[in-house]
C-alpha positions as CSV (number, residue, x, y, z in Angstrom):
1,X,0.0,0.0,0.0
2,X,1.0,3.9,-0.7
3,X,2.0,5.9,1.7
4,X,-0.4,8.8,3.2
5,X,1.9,11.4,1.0
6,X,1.6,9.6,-1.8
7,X,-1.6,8.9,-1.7
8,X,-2.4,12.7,-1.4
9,X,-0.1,12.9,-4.1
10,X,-1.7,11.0,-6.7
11,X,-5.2,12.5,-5.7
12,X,-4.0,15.7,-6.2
13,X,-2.5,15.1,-9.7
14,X,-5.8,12.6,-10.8
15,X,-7.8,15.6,-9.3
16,X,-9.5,12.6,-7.5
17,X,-10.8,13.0,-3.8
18,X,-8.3,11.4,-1.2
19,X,-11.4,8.2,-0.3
20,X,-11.4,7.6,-4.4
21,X,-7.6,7.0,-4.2
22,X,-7.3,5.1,-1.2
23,X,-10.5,3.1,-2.1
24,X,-8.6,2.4,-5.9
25,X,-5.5,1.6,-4.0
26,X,-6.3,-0.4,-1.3
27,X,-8.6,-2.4,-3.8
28,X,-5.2,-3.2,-5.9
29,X,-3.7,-4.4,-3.0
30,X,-6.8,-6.5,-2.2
31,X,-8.0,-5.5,0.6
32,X,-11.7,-5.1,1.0
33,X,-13.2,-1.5,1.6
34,X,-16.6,-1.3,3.9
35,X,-17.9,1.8,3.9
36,X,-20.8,0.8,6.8
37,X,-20.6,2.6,9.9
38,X,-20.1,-0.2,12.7
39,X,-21.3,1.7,15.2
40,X,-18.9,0.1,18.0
41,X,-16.4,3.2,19.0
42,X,-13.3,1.2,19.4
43,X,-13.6,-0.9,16.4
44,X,-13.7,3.0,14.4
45,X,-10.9,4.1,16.5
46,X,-8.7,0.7,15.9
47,X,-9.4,0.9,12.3
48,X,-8.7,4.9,12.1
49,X,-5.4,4.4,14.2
50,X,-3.8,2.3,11.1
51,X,-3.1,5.1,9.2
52,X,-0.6,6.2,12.0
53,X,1.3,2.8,11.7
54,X,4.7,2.5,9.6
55,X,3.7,0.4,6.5
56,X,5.7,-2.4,8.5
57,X,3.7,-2.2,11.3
58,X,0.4,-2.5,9.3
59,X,2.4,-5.9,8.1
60,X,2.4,-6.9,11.9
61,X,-1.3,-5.8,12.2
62,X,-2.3,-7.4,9.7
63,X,-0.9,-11.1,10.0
64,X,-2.3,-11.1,13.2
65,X,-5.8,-10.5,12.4
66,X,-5.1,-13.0,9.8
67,X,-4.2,-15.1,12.7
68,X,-6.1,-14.9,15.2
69,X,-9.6,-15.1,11.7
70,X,-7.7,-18.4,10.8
71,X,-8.1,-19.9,14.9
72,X,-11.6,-18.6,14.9
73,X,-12.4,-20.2,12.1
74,X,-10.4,-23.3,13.1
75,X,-12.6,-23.6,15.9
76,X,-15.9,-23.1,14.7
C-alpha cells in the first residue's frame, strides 16, 4: 500500500478525492473497503489508528488478524 503522502499525491495530480484513491489503491492491494458505519467506537478508533502505523507495522497488524480469523475459524 501507498504511503499517506503519496496517496495525497496521486489525488492531487488525478484531481480525485483522497477516499477515491485510497479506495482504488487499497482495492489493488486486495484489501476489501466497507464503507458501513459499525457503530462500535473502538472498532472505528482501531481501524482509524492504522493510518498512524509505519507500513511495517500495518504488516504486523495485519498477520495477526489473519491469525487470530484463521483460529476462529479453526474452531468453529
Amino acid at each position: 500500500m501507498p504511503g499517506p503522502a503519496t496517496l495525497q499525491g496521486l489525488a492531487a495530480g488525478l484531481d480525485l478525492s483522497i477516499e477515491v484513491v485510497r479506495a482504488a489503491a487499497a482495492s489493488a492491494a486486495g484489501f476489501v473497503i466497507d464503507r458501513e458505519q459499525v457503530g462500535d467506537p473502538e472498532i472505528e478508533i482501531l481501524v482509524a489508528s492504522l493510518a498512524r502505523l509505519s507500513p511495517e507495522d500495518r504488516r504486523h497488524v495485519a498477520a495477526l488478524v489473519r491469525s487470530l480469523l484463521s483460529a476462529t475459524d479453526a474452531a468453529s
